[in-house]
PDB file with one MODEL, atoms N, CA, C and O in Angstrom:
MODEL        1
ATOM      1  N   UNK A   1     142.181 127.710 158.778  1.00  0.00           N
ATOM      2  CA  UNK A   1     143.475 127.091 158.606  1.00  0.00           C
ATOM      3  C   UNK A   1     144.580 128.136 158.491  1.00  0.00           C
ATOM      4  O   UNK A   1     145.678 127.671 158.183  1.00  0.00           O
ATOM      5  N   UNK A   2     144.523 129.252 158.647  1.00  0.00           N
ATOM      6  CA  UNK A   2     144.924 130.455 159.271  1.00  0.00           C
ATOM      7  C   UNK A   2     146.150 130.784 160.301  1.00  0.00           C
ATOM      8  O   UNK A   2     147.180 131.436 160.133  1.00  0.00           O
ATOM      9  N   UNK A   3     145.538 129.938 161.659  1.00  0.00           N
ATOM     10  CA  UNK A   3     146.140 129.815 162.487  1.00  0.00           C
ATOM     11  C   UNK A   3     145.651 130.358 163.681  1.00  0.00           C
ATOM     12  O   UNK A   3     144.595 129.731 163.770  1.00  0.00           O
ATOM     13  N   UNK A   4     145.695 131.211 164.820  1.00  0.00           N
ATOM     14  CA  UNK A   4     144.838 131.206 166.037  1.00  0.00           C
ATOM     15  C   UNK A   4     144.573 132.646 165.734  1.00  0.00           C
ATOM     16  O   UNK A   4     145.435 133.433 165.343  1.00  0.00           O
ATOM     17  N   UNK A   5     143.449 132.901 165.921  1.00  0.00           N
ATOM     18  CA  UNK A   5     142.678 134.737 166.853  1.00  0.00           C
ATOM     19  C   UNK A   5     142.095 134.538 167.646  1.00  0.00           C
ATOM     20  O   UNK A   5     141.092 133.825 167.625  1.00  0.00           O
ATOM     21  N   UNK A   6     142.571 135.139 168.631  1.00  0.00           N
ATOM     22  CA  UNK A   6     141.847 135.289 169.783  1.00  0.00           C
ATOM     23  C   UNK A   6     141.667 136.935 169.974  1.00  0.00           C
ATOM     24  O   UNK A   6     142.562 137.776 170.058  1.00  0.00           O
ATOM     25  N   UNK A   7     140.260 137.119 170.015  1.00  0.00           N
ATOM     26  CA  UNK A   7     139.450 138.488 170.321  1.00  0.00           C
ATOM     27  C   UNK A   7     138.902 138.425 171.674  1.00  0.00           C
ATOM     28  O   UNK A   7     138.129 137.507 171.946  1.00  0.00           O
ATOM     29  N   UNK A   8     139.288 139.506 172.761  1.00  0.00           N
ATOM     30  CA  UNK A   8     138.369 139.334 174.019  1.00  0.00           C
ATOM     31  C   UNK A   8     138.883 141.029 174.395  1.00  0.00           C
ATOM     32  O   UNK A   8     139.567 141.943 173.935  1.00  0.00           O
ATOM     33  N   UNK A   9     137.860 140.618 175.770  1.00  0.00           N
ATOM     34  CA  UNK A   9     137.572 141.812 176.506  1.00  0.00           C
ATOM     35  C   UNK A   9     138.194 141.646 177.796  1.00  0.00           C
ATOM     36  O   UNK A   9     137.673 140.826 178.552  1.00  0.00           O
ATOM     37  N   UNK A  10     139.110 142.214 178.144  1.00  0.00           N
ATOM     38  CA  UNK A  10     139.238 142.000 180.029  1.00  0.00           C
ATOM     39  C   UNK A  10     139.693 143.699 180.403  1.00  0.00           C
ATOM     40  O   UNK A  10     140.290 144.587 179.796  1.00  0.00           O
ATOM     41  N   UNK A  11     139.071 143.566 181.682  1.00  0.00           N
ATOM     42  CA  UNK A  11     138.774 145.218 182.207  1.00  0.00           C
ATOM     43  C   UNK A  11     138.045 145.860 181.897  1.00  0.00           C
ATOM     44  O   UNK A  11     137.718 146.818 182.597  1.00  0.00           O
ATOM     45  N   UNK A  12     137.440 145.582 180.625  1.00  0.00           N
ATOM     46  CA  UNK A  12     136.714 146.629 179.412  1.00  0.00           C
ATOM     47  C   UNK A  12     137.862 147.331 178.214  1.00  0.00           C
ATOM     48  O   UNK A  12     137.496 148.062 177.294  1.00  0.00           O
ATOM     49  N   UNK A  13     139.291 146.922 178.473  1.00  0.00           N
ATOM     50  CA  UNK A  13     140.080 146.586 177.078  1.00  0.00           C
ATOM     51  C   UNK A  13     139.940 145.683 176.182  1.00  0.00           C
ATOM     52  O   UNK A  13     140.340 144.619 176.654  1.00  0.00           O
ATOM     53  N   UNK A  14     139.591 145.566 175.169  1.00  0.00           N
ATOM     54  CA  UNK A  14     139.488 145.307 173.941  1.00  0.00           C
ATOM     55  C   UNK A  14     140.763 144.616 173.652  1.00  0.00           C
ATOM     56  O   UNK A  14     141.770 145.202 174.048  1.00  0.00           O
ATOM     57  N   UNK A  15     140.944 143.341 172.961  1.00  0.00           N
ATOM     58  CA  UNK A  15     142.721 143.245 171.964  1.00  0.00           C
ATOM     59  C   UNK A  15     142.178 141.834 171.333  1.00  0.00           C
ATOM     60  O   UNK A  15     141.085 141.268 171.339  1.00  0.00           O
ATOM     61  N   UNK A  16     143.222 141.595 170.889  1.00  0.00           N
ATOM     62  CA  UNK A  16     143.301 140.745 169.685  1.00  0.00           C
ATOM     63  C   UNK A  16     144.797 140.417 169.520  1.00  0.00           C
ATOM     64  O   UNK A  16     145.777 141.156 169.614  1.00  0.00           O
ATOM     65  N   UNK A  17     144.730 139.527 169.335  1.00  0.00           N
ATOM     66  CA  UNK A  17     145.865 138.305 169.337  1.00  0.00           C
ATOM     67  C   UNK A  17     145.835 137.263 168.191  1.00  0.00           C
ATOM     68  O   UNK A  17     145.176 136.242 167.996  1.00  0.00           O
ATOM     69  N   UNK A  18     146.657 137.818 167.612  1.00  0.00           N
ATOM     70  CA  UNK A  18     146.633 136.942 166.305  1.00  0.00           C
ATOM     71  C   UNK A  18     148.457 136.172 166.101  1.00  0.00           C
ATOM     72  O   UNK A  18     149.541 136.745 166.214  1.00  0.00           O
ATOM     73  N   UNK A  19     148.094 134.455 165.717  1.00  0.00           N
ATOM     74  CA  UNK A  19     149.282 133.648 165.522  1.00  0.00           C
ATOM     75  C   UNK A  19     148.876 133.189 164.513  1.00  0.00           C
ATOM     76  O   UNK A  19     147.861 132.527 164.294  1.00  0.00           O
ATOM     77  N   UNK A  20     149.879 133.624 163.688  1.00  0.00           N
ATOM     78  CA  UNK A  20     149.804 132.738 161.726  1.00  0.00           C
ATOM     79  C   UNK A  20     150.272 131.481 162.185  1.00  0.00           C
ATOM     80  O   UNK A  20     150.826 131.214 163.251  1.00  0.00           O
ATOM     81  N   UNK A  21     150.015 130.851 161.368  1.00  0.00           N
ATOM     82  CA  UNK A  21     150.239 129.216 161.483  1.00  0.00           C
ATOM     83  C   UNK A  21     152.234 129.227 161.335  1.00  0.00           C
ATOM     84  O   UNK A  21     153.012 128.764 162.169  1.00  0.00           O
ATOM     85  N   UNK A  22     152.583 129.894 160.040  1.00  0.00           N
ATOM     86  CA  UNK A  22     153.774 130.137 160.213  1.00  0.00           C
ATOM     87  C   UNK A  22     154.602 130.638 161.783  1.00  0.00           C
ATOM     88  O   UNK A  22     155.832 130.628 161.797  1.00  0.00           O
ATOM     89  N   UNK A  23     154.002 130.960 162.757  1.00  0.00           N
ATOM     90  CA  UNK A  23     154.996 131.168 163.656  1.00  0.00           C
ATOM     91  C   UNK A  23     154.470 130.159 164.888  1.00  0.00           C
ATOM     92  O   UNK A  23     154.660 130.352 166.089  1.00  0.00           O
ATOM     93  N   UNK A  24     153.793 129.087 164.306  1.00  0.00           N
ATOM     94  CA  UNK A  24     153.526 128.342 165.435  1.00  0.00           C
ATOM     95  C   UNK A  24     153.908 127.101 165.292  1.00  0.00           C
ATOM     96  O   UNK A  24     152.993 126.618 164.625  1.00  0.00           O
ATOM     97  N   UNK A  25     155.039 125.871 165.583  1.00  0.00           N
ATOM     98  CA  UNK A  25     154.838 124.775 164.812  1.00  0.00           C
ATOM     99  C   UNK A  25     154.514 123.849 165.890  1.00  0.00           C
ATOM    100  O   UNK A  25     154.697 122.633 165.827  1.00  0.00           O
ATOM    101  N   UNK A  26     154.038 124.462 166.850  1.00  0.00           N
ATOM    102  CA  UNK A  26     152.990 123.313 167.867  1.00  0.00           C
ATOM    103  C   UNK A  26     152.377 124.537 168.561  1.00  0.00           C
ATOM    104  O   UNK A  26     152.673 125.732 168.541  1.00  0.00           O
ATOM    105  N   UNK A  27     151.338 123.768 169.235  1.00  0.00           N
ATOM    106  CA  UNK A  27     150.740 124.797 170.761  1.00  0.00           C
ATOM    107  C   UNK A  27     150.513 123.601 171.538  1.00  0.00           C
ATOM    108  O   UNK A  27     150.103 122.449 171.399  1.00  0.00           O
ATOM    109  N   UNK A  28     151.190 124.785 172.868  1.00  0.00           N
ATOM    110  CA  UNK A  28     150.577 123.932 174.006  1.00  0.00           C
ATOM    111  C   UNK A  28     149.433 123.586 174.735  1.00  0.00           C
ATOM    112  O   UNK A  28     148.634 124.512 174.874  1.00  0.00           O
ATOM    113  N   UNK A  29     149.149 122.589 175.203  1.00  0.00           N
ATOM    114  CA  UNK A  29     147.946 122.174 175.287  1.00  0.00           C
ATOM    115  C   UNK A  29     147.798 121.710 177.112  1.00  0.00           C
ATOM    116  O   UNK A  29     148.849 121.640 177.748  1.00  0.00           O
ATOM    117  N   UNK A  30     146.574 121.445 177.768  1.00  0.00           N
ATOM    118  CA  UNK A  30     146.513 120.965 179.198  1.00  0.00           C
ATOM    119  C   UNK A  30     145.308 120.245 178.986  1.00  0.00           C
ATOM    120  O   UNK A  30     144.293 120.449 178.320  1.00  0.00           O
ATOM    121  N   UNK A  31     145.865 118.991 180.039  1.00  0.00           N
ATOM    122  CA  UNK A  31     144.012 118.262 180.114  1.00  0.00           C
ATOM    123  C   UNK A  31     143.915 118.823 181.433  1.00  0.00           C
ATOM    124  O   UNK A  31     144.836 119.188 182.163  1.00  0.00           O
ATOM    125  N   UNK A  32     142.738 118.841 181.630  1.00  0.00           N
ATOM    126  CA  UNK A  32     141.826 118.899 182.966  1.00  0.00           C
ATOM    127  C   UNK A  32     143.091 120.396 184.136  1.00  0.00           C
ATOM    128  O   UNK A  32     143.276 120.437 185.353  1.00  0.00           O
ATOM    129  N   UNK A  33     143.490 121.068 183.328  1.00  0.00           N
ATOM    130  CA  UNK A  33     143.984 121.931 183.856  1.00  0.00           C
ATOM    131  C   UNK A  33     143.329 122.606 184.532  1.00  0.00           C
ATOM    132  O   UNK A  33     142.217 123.061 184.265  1.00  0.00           O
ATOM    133  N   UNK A  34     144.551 122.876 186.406  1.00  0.00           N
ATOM    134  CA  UNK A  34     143.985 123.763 187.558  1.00  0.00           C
ATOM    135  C   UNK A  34     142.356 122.880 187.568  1.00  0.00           C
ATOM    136  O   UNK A  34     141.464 123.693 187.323  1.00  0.00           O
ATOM    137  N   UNK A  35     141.727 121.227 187.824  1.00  0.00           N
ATOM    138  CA  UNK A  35     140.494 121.022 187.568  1.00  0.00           C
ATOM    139  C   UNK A  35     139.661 122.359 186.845  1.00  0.00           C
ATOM    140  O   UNK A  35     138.479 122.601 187.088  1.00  0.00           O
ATOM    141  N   UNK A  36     140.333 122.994 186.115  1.00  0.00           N
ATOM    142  CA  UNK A  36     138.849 123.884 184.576  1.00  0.00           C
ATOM    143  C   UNK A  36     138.759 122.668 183.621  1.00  0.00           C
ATOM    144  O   UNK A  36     137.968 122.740 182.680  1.00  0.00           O
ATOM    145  N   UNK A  37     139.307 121.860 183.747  1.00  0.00           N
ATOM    146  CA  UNK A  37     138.948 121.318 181.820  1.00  0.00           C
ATOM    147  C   UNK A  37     140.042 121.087 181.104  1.00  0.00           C
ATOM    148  O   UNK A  37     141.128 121.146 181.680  1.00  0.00           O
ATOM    149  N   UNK A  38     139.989 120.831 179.938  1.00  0.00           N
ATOM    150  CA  UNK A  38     141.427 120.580 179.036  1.00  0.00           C
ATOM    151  C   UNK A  38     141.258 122.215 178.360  1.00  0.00           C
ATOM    152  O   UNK A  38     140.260 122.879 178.079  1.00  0.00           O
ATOM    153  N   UNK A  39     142.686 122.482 178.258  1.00  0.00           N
ATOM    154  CA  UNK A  39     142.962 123.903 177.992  1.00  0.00           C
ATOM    155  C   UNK A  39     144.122 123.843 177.122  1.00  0.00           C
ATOM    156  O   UNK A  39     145.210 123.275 177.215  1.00  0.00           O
ATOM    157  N   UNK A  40     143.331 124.941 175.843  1.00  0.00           N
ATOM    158  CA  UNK A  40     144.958 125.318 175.376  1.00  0.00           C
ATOM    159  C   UNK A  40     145.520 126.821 175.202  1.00  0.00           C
ATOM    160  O   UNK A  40     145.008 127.875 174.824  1.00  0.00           O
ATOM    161  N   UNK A  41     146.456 126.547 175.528  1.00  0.00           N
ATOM    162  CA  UNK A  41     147.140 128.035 176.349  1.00  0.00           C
ATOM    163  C   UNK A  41     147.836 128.704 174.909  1.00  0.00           C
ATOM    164  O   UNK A  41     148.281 128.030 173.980  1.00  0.00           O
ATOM    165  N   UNK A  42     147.810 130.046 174.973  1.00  0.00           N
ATOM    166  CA  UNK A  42     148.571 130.585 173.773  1.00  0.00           C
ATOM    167  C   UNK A  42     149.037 131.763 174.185  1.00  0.00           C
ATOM    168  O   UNK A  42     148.342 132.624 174.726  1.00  0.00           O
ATOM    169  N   UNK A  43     150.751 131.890 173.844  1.00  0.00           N
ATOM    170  CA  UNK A  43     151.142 132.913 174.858  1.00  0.00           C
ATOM    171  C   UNK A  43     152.355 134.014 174.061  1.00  0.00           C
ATOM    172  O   UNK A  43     153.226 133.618 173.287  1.00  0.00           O
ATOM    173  N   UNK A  44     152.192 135.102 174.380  1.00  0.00           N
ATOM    174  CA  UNK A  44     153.261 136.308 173.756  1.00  0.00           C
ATOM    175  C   UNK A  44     154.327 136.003 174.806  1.00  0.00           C
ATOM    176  O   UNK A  44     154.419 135.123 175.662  1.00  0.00           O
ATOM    177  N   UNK A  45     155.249 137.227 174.382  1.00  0.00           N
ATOM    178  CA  UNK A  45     156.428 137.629 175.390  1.00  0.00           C
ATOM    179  C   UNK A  45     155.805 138.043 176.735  1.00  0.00           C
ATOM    180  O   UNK A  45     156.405 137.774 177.775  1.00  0.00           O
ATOM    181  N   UNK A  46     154.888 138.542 176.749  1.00  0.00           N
ATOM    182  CA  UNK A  46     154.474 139.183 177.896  1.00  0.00           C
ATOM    183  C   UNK A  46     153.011 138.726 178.759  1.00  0.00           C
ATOM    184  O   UNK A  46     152.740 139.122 179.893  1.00  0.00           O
ATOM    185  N   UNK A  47     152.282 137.934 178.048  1.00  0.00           N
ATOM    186  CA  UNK A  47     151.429 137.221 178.560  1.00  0.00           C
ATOM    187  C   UNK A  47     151.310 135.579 178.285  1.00  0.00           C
ATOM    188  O   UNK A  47     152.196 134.927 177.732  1.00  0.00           O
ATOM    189  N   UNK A  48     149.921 134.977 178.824  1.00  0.00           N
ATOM    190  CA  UNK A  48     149.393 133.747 178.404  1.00  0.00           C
ATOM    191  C   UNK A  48     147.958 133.787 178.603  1.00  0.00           C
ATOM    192  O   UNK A  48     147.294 134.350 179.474  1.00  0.00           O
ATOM    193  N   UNK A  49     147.543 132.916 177.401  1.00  0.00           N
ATOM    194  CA  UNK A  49     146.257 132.939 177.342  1.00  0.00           C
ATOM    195  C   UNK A  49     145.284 131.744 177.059  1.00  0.00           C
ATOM    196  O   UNK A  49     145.127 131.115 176.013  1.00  0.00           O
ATOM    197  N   UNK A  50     144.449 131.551 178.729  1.00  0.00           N
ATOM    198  CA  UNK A  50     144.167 130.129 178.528  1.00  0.00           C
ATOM    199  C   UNK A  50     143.028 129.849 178.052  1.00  0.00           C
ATOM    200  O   UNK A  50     142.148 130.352 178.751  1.00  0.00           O
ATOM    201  N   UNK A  51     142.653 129.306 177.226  1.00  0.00           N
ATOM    202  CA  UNK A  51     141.279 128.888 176.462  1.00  0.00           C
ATOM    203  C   UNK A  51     140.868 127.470 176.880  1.00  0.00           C
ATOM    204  O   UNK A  51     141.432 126.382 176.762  1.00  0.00           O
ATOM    205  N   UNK A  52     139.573 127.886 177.464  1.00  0.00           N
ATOM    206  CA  UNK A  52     138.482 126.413 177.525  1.00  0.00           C
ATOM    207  C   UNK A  52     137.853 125.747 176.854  1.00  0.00           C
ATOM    208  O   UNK A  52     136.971 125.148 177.469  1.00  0.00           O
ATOM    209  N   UNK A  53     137.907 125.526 175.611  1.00  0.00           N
ATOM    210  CA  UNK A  53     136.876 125.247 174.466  1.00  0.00           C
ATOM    211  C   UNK A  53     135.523 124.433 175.330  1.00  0.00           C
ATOM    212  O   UNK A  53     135.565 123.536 176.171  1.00  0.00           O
ATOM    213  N   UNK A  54     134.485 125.083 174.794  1.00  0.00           N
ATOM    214  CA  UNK A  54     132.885 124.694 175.201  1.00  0.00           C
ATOM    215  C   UNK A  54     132.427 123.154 174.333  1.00  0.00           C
ATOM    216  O   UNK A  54     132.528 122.928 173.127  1.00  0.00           O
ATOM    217  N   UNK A  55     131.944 122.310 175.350  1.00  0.00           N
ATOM    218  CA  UNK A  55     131.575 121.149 174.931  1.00  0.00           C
ATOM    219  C   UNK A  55     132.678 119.902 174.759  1.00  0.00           C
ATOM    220  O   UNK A  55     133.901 119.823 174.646  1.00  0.00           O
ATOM    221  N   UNK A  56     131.609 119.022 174.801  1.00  0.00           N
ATOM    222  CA  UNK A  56     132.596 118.173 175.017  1.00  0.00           C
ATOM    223  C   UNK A  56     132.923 117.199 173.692  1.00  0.00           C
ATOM    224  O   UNK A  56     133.471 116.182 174.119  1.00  0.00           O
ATOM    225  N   UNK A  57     132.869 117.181 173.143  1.00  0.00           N
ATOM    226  CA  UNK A  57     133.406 116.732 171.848  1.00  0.00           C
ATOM    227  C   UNK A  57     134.299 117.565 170.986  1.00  0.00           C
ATOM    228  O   UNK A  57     134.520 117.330 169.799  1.00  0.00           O
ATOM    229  N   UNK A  58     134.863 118.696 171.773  1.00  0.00           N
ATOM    230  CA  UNK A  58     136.147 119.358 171.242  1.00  0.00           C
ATOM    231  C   UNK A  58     137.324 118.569 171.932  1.00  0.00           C
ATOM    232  O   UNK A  58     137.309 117.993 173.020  1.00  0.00           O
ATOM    233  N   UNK A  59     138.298 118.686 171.063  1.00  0.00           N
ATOM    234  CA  UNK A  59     139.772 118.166 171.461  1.00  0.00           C
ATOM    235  C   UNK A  59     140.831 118.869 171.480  1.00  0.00           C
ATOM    236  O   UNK A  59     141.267 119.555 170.556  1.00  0.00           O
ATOM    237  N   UNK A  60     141.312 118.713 172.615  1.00  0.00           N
ATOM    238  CA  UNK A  60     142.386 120.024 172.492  1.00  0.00           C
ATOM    239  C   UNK A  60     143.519 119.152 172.198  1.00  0.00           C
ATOM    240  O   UNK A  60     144.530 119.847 172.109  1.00  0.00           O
ATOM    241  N   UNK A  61     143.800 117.739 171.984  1.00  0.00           N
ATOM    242  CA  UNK A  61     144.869 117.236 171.501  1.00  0.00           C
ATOM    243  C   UNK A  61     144.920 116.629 170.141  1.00  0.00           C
ATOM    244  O   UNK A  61     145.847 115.994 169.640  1.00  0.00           O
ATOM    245  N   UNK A  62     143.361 117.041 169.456  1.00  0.00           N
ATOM    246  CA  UNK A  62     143.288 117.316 167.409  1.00  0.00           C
ATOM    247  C   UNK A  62     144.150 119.104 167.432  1.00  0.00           C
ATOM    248  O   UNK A  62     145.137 119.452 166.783  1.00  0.00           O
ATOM    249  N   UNK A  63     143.600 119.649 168.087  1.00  0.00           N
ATOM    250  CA  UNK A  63     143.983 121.025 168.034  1.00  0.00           C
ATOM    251  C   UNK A  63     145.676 120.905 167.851  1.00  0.00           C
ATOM    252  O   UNK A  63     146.187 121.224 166.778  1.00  0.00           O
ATOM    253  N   UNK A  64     146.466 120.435 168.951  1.00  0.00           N
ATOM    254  CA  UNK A  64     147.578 120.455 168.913  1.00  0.00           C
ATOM    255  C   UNK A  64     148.360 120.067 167.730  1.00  0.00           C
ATOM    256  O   UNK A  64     149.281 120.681 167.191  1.00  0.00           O
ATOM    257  N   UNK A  65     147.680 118.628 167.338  1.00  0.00           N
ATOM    258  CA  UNK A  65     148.029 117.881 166.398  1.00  0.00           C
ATOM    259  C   UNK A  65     148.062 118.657 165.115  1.00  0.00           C
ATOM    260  O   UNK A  65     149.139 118.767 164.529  1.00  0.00           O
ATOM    261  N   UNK A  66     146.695 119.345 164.501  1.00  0.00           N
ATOM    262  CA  UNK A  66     146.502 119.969 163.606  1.00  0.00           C
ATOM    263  C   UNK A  66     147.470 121.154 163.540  1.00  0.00           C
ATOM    264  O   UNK A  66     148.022 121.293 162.449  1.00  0.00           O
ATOM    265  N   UNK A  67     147.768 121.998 164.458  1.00  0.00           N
ATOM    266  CA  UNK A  67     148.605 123.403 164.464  1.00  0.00           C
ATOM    267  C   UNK A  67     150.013 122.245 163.707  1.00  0.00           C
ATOM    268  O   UNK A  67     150.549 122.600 162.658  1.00  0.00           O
ATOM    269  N   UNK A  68     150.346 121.213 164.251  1.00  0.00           N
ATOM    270  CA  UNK A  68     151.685 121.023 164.234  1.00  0.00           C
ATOM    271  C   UNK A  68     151.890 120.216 162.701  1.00  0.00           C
ATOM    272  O   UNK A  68     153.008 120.103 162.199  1.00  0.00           O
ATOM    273  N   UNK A  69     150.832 119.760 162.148  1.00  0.00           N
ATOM    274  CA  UNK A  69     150.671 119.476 160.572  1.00  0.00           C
ATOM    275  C   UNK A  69     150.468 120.767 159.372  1.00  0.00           C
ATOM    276  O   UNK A  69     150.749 120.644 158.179  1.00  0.00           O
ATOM    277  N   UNK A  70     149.854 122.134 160.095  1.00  0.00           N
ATOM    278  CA  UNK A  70     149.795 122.956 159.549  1.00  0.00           C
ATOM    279  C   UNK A  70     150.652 123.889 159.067  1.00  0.00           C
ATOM    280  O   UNK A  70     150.703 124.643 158.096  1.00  0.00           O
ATOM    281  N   UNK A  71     151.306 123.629 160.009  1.00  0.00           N
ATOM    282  CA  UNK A  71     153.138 124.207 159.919  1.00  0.00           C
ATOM    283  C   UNK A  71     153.661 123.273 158.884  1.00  0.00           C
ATOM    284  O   UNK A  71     153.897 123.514 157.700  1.00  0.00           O
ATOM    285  N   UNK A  72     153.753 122.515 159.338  1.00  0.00           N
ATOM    286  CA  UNK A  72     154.735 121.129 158.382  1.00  0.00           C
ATOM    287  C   UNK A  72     154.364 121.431 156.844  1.00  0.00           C
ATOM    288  O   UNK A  72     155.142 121.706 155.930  1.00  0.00           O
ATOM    289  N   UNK A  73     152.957 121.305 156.811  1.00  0.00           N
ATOM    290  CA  UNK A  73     152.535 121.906 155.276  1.00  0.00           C
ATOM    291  C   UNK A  73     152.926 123.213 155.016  1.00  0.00           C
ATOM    292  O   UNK A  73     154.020 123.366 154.472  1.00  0.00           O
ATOM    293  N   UNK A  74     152.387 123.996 155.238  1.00  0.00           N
ATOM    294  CA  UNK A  74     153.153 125.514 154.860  1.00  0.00           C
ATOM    295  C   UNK A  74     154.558 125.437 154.684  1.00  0.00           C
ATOM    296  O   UNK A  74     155.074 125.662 153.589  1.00  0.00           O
ATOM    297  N   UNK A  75     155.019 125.222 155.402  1.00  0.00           N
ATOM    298  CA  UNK A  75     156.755 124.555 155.312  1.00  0.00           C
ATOM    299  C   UNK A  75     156.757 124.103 154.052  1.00  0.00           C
ATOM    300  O   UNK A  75     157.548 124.554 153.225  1.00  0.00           O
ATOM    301  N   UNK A  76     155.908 123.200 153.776  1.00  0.00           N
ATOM    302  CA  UNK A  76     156.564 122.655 152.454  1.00  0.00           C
ATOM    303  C   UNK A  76     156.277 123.058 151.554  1.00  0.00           C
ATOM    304  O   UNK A  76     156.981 122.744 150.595  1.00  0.00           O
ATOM    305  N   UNK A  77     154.972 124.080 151.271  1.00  0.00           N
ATOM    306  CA  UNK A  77     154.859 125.074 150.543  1.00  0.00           C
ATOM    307  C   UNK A  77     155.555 126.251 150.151  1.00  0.00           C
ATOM    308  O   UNK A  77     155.300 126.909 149.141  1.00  0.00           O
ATOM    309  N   UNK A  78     156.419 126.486 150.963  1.00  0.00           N
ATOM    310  CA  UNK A  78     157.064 127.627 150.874  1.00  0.00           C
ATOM    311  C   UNK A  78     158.765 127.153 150.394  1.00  0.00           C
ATOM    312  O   UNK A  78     159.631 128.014 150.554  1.00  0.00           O
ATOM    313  N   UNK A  79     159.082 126.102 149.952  1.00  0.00           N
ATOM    314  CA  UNK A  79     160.006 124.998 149.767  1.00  0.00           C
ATOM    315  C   UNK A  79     159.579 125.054 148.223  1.00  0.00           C
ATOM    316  O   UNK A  79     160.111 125.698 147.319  1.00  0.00           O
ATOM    317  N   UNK A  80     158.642 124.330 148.181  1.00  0.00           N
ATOM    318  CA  UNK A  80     158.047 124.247 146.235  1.00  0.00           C
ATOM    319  C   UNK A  80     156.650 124.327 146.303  1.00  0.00           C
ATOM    320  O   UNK A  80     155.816 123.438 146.476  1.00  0.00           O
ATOM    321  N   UNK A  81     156.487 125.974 146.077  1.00  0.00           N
ATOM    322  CA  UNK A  81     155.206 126.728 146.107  1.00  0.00           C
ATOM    323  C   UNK A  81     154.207 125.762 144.878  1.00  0.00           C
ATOM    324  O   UNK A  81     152.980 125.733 144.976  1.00  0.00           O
ATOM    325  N   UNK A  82     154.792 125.183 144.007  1.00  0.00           N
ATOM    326  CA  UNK A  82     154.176 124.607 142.615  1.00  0.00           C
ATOM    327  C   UNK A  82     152.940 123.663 142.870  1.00  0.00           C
ATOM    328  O   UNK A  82     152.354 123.141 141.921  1.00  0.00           O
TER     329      UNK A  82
ENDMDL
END
């Protein structure tokens, strides 16, 4: 409840991509994107990065939903931490 990491390899570079929940208050999401699947994309200034989640009883539109409640809460935590 964090918010997104993404760790991978392309070329044989190494990186890591990390979004706190604080700087995200939705992500975008694709069904059946380019026919791969439902995808959700997560993207810097300078790239994008599309994720397939494996299996089929993942949802990439709980995913969306959840990022965009996770914000809302933190938000209001940071309003009256108490």
């Amino acid at each position: 409840m964090e918010g997104f990491t993404l760790e991978a390899t392309f070329d044989g570079n190494s990186f890591l991509l990390v979004k706190p929940v604080s700087s995200m208050y939705s992500c975008h999401i694709e069904w059946e994107y380019k026919k791969k699947g439902d995808c959700i994309d997560l993207s810097t200034l300078d790239d994008t990065y599309y994720i397939y989640p494996k299996g089929k009883k993942f949802s990439v539109t709980k995913i969306a939903l959840a990022t965009e409640e996770l914000f809302q809460y933190q938000a209001r935590l940071a309003l009256d931490p108490s």
